[in-house]
Structure formats: C-alpha cells, structure tokens
TORTORTOR-324530 format. One line per field, with one value per residue: residue number from 1; chain; x, y, z of N, C-alpha, C, O in turn. Coordinates in steps of 0.1 Angstrom, whole numbers. Layout:
i = NUM:...
ch = A:...
n.xx = X:...
n.yy = Y:...
n.zz = Z:...
ca.xx = X:...
ca.yy = Y:...
ca.zz = Z:...
c.xx = X:...
c.yy = Y:...
c.zz = Z:...
o.xx = X:...
o.yy = Y:...
o.zz = Z:...
***
This chain:
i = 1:2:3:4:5:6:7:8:9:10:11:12:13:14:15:16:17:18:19:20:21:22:23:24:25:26:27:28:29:30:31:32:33:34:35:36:37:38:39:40:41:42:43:44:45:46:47:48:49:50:51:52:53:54:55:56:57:58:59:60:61:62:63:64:65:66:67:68:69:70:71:72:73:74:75:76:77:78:79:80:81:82:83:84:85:86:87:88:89:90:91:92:93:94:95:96:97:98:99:100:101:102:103:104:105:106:107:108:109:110:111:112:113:114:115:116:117:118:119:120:121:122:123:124:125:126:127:128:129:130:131:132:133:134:135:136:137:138:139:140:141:142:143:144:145:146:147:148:149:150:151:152:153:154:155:156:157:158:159:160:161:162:163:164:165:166:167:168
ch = A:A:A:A:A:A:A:A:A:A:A:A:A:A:A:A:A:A:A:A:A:A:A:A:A:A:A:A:A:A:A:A:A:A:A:A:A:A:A:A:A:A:A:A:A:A:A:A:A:A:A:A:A:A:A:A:A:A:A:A:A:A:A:A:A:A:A:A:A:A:A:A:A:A:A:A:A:A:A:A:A:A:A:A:A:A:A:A:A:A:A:A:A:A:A:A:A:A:A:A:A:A:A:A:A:A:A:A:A:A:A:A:A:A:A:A:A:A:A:A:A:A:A:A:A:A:A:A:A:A:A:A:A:A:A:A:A:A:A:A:A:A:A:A:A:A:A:A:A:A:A:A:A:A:A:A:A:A:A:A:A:A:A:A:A:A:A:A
n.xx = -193:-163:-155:-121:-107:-99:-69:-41:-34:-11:21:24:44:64:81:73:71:78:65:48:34:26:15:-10:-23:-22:-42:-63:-70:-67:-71:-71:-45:-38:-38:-28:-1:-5:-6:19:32:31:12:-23:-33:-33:-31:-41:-31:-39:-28:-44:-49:-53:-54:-49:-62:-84:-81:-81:-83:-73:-81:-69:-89:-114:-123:-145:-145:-130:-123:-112:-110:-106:-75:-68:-33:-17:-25:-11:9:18:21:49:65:54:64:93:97:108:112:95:97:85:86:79:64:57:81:102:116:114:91:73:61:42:3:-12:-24:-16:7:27:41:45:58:55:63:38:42:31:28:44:61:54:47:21:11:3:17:14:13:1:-4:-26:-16:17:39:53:84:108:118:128:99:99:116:97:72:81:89:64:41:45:33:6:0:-1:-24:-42:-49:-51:-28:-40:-53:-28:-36:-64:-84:-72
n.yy = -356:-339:-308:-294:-258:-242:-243:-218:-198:-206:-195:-175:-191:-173:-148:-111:-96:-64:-61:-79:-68:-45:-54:-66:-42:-24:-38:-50:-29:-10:-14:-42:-46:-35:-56:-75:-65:-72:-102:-108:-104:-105:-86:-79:-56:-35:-5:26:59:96:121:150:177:177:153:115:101:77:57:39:5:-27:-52:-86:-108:-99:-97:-79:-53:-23:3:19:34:70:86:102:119:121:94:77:59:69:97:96:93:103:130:123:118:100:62:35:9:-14:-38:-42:-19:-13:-17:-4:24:45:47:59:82:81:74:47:14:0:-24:-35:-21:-12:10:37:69:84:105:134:142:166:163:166:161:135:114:80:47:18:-12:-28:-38:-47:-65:-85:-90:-117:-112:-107:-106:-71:-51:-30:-18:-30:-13:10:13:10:32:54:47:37:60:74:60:65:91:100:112:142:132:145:146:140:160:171
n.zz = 109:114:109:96:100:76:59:54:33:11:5:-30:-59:-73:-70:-69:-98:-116:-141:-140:-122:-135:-162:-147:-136:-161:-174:-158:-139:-113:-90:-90:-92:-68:-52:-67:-53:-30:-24:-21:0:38:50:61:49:21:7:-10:0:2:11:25:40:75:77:66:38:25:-2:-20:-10:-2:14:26:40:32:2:-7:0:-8:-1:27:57:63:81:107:108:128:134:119:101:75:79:86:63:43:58:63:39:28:22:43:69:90:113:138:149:177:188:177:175:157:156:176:181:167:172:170:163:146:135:121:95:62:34:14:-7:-29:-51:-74:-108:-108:-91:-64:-33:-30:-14:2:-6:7:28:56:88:120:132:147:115:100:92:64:33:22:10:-5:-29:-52:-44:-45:-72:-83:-76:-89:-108:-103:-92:-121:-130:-115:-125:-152:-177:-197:-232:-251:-280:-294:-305:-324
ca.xx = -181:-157:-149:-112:-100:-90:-53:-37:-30:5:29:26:55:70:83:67:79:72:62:37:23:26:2:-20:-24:-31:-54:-74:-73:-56:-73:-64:-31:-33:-44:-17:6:-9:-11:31:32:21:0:-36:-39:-26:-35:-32:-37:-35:-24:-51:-46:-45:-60:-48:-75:-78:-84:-83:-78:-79:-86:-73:-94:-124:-125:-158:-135:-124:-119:-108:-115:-101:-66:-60:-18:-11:-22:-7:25:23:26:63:67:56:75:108:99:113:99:92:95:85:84:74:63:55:98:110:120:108:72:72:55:25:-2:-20:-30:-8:17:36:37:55:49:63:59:36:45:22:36:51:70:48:43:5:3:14:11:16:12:-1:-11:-26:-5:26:43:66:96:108:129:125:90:101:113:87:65:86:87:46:41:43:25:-3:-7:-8:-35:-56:-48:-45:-29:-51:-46:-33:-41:-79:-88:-62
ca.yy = -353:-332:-299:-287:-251:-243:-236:-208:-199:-209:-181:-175:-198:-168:-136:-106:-84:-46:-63:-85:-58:-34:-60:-61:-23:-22:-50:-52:-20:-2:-24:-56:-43:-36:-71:-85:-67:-80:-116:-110:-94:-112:-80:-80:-41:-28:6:45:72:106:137:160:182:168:138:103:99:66:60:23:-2:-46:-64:-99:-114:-94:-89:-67:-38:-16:21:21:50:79:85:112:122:116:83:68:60:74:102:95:89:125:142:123:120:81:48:32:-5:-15:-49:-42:-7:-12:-19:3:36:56:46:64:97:79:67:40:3:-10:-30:-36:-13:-10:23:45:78:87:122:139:147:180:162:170:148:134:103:69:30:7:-26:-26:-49:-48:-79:-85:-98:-121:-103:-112:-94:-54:-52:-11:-13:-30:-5:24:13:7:37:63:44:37:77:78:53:70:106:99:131:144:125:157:140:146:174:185
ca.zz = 103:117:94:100:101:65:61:55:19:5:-5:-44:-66:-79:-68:-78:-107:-115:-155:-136:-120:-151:-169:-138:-137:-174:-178:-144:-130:-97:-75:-93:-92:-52:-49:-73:-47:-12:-25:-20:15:50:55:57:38:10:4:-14:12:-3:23:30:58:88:74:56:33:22:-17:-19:2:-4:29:24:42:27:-7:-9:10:-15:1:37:62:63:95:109:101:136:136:107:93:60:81:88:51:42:65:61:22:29:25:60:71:105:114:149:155:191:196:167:179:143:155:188:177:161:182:165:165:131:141:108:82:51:30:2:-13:-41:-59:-86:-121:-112:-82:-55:-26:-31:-3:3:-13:16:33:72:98:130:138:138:102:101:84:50:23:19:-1:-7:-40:-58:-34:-50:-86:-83:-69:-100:-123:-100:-94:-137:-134:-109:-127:-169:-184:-210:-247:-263:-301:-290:-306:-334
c.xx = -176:-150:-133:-112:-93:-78:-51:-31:-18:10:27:41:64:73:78:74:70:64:49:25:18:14:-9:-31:-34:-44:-63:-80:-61:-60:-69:-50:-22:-32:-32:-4:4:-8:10:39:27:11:-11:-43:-29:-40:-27:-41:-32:-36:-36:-50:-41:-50:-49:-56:-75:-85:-88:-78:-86:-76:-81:-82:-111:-126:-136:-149:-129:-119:-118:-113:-100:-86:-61:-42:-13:-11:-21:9:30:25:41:67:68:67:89:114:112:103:109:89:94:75:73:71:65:73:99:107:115:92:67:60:41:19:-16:-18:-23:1:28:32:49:52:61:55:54:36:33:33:47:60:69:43:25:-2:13:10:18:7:8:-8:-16:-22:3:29:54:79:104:116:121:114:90:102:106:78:65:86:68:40:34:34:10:-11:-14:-18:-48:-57:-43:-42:-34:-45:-44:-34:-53:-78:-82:-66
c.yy = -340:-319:-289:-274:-248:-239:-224:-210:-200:-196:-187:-184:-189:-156:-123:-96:-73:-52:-69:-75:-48:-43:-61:-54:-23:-27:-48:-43:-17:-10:-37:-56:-47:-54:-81:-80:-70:-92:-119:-107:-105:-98:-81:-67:-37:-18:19:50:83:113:149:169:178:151:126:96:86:67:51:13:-21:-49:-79:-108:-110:-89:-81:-55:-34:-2:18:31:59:81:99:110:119:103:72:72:66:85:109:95:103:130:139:119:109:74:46:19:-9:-29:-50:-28:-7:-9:-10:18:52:58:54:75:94:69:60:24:-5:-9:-35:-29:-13:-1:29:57:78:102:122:137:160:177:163:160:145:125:91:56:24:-3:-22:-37:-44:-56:-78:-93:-107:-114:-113:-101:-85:-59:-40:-9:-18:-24:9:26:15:24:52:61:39:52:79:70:58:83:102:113:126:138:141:158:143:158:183:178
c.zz = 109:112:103:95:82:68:52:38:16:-1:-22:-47:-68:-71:-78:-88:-110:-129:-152:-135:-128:-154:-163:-141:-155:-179:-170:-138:-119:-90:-76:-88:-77:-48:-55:-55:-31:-15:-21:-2:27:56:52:48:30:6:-4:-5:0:9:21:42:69:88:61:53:24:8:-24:-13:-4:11:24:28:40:16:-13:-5:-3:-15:21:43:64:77:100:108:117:142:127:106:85:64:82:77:46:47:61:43:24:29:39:57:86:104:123:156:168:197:191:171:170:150:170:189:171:170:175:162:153:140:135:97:74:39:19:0:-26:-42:-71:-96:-119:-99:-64:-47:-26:-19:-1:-4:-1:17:49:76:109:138:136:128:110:87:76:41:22:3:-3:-16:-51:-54:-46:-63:-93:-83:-83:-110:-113:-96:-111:-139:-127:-118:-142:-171:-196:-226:-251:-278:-298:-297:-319:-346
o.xx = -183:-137:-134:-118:-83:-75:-60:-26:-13:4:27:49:75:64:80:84:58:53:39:14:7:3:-19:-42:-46:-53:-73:-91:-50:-51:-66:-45:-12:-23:-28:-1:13:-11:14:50:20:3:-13:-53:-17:-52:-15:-52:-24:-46:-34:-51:-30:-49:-42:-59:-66:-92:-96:-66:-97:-65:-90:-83:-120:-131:-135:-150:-123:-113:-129:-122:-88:-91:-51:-38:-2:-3:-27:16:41:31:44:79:77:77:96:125:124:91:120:81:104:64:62:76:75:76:97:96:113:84:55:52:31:25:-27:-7:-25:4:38:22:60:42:72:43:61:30:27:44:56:66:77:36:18:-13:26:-1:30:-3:14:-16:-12:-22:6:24:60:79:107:118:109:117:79:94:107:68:56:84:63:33:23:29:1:-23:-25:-23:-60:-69:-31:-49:-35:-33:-54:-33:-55:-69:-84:-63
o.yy = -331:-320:-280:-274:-254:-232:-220:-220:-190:-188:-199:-183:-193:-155:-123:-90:-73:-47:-66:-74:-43:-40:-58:-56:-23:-22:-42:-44:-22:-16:-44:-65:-53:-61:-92:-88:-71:-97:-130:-108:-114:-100:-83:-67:-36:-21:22:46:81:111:158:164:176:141:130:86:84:76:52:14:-24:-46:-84:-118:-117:-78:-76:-46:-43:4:13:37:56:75:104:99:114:98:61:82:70:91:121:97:111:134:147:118:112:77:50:15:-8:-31:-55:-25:-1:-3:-1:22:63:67:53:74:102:59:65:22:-17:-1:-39:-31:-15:-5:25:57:73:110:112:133:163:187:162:151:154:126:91:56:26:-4:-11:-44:-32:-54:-73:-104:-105:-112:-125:-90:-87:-65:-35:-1:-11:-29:15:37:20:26:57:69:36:54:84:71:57:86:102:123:116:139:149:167:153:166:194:183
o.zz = 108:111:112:84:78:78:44:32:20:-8:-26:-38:-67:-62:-90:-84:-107:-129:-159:-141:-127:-150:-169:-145:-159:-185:-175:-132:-117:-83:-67:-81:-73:-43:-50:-47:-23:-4:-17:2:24:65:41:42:33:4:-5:-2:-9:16:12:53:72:95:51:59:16:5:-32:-10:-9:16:16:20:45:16:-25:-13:-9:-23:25:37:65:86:96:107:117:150:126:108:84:56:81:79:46:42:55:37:22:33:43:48:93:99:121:167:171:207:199:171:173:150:173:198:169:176:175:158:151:148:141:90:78:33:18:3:-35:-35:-75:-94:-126:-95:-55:-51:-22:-14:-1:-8:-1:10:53:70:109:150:125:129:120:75:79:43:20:-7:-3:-21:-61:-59:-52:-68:-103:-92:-84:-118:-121:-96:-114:-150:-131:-119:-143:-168:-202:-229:-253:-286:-305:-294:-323:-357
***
C-alpha cells in the first residue's frame, strides 16, 4: 500500500476576531493565544521578541510545524525585523523581503515577516508580536491590526499589575 503525502491543512472557516483571541488569552494562556493567531497566518512563527540591547530576545515562539517549540532563540537587532519596527515605532509587512526595499538594512534569512509593536504600561517600547517565514507567504489581507489590537493585552498577560485589593 502506497501512503500519500498528507495535505496541507485547510485555512480555518472563520476569520479571526480580537474577542476570539481575548477568550483564548484568558482561558488557555499566551501561548494558546500565539497559536490561536498562527493557525490564521501562512507563516510558520509567531512570536514576542522583547528589545534587549543589541539583542531580539525571544520570549515565545509556536513553530507550526512543531508544536513542542515554545521559546525560540534569541537575534541579534541587526538581524531581525522587529528591529525595523522599534526604530520606526511602525508595524511592518513584508511579503517578500528579499524585493522590498524597507528590508535592505537587515541581513537575515526571513523572508516574510509581519510584526507590530508591543509597549509597557507607562508607554515604553518593550519588543515585537509577529508572524515570519523563512519562505516566501503567499500574500493575503493586512494581518497588522489584529497584530496591533493583540499586542497590549498579551504584554498584561505576560506582566499582571499587582491586585491592589490584596492587602487592605
């Protein structure tokens, strides 16, 4: 018997909503959450980088095609995107880095990225929530602002402020 090649998983039925992901988040966790939003993406990573130095420190990371992967490695700032994101304090969409003229300045092996800024509480740039390939995607409606809506509430999920009812 001859065993074919499984296929390729079908896009989800629905499009995703920020309420989806809200219940996600609350219920499952951050990483359920990543996972809710890679299952909408053709990329293979969805990740938080937080800005360290000269470093893009990875924080969590889903692999679709490996769900054991849960923390990525670490990138240096010159070879990453979320680079570009910091600096120009914009989200970033690149189909095709290699063409796309934004991507010139970074010398690294993703080939489709799609990225957003996450801020702290007091407004302060902290990192990024993206999408990346080493392949190229096929291109598809702007996944930025459910990127950008996500983005705040998955910082207050890694970072709870303190209950201040505790204690009085």
């Amino acid at each position: 018997m001859v065993s074919l090649p499984a296929a390729p998983c079908p896009p989800p039925a629905s499009a995703p909503t920020l309420d989806a992901f809200t219940r996600v988040l609350h219920q499952d966790g951050v990483h359920a959450a990543l996972r809710y939003l890679n299952r909408y993406t053709p990329h293979r990573y969805t990740g938080i980088y937080r800005f360290e130095g000269s470093l893009s420190r990875n924080l969590l990371l889903v692999d679709r095609y490996d769900a054991r992967v849960q923390q990525g490695t670490d990138v240096p700032l010159a070879e990453a995107f979320c680079s570009l994101v910091g600096r120009q304090q914009a989200s970033l969409q690149l189909w095709n880095a290699p063409l796309d003229p934004r991507a010139r300045e970074v010398n690294t092996l993703v080939v489709s990225y799609c990225g957003v800024l996450i801020r702290d509480q007091q407004g302060q740039i902290y990192g990024t929530l993206c999408h990346y390939d080493l392949d190229l995607c096929q291109e598809m409606p702007s996944l930025l602002p459910l990127l950008e809506a996500a983005a705040p509430l998955l910082f207050q999920a890694l970072h709870p402020a303190p209950d201040s009812t505790l204690g009085c």
